[in-house]
C-alpha positions in Angstrom: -92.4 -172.5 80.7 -93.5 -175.9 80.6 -97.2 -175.2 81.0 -97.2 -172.6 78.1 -95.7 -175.1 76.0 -98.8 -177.5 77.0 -101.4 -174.9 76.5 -100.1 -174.2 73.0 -98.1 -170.8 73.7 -95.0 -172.6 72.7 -93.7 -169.3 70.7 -94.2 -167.3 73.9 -92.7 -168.8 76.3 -89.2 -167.5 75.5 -90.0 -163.8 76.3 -90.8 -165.2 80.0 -86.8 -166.2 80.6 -85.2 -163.3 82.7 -88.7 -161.5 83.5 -87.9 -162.6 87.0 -91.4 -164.5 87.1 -92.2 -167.8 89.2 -95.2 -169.8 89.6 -95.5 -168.6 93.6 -95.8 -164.9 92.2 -98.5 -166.1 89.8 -100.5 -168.0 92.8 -99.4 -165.9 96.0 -99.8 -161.9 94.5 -103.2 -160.8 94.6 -102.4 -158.4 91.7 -101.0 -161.0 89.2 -103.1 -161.1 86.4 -103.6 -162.9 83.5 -103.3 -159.3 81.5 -100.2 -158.9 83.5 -98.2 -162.4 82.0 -99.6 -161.9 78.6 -98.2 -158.3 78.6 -95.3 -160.0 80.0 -95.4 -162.0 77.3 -95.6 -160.0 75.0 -99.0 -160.5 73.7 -99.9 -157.6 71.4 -103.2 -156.0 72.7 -104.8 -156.7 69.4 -105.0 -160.2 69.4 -107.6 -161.0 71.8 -108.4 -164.6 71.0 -105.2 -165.4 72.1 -105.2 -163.3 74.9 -108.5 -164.9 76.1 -106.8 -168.8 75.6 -104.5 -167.7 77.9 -106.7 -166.2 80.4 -108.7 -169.0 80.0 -105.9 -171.6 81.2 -104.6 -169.3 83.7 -108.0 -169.6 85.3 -107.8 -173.6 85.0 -104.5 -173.4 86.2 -104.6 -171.4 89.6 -108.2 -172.4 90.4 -111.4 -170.9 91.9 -110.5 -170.0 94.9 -107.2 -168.4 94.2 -109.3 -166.4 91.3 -112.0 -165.3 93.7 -109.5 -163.7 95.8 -107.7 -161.7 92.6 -111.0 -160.4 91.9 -111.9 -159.5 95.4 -108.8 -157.5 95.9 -109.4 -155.6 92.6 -112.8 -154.8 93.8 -111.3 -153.4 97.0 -110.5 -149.8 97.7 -107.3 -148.2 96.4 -106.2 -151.2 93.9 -103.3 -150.4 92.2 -102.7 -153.1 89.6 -98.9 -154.8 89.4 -97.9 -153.3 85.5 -94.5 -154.5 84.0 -92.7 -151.2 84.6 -93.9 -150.1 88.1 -91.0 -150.6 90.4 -91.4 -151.5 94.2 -89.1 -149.1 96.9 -88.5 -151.7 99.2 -86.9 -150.5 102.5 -83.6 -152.7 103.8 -83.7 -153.3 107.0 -80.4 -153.0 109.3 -79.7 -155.1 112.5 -80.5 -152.3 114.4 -84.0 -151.2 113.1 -85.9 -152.3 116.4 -83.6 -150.7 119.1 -84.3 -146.9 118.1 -85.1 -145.1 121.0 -87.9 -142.6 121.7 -87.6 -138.7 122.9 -89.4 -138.5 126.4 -92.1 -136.6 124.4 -92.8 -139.5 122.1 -94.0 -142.3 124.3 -97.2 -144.2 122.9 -98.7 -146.7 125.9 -101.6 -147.5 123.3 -104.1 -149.3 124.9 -103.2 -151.2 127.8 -104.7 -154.0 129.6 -103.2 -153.6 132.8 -104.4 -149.6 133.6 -101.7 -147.4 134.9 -103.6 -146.0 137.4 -104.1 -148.0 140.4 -107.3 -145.9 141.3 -108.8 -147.0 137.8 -112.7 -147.0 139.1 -113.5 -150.2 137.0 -111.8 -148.2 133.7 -109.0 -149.1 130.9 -107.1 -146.9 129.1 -108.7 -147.5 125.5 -111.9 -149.3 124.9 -113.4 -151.9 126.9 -115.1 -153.3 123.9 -112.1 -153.5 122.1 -111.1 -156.4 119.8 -108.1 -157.7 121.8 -110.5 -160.6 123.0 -110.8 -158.3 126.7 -114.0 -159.2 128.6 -116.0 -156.3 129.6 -116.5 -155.8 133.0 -119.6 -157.5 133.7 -118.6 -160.7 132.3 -115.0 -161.0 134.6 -117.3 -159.9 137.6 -119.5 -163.5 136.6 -116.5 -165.6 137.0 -115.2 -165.9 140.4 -111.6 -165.1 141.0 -109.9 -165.1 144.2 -106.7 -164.2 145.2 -104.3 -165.7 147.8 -103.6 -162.2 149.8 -100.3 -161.9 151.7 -101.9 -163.5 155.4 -102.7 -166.6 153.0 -106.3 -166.5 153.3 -108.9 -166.8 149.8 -110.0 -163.6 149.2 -112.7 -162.0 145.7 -110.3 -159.7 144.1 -113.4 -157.5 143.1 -114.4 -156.9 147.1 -110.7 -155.5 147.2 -110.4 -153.2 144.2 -112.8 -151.6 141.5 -110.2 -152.2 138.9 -111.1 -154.2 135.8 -107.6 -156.4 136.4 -108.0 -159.6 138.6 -104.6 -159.6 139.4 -103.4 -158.2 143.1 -102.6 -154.5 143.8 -98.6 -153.7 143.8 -97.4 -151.7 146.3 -94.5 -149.4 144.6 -91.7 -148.5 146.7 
């Protein structure tokens, strides 16, 4: 309110109280606009001198960078700009959203690092050259690991097993 008053849109400023705007939404939404607070503000379309003072100190006021960004996000794909009417469904969540369980059926193991299969042949389940920061398999086989087996001798955890994993093979019971 203050900074319209200093930028000379005294008469305007009253039409901001109770739009539920703050200067975070102005800086922090990719799809705040200047177009957006001088609708808000209820700027007819028709004066466009005053529209372009405004956008003018809206620039000076959020900066460069913050700018650059607004426009990149309007050039990307599936923009929808933020209008004064559109209304946002925003889902509550309850204090037992993360404990609902799966059917059998419904289990997703994604891609793992550790394979399933203790037979894995020097496979994952996924992609080796995914982007989870995994090594592919030449690279671990450069490093040398060793593992302490259970008679507590040093021994290459690649001369035991073909799996991608380093770690030692569990027995299951």
């Amino acid at each position: 309110m203050e900074w319209l008053r200093a930028v000379d849109l005294a008469e305007y400023a009253p039409n901001l109280r109770g739009a539920g705007v703050h200067g975070g939404l102005m800086v922090l939404e990719d799809k705040f606009t200047s177009e957006l607070l001088a609708t808000l503000l209820n700027i007819p379309p028709g004066k466009t001198l005053l529209r372009r003072h405004l956008n003018t100190h809206f620039k000076e006021l959020l900066g460069k960078d913050i700018i650059q960004e607004k426009r990149e996000s309007e050039g990307t794909l599936g923009y929808i700009p933020l209008t004064p009417s559109a209304k946002l469904k925003v889902t509550k969540k309850s204090q037992f959203s993360l404990k609902r369980k799966k059917s059998k059926g419904e289990v997703d193991y994604g891609d793992l690092v550790c394979p399933l299969n203790p037979n894995c042949e020097g496979e994952m389940n996924g992609s080796i050259r995914s982007s989870m920061g995994i090594k592919r398999v030449e690279e671990v086989k450069e490093e040398a690991v060793s593992l302490l087996s259970d008679d507590g001798s040093l021994t290459d955890s690649f001369s035991q097993s073909p799996c991608v994993s380093p770690l030692p093979d569990r027995h299951l019971v």
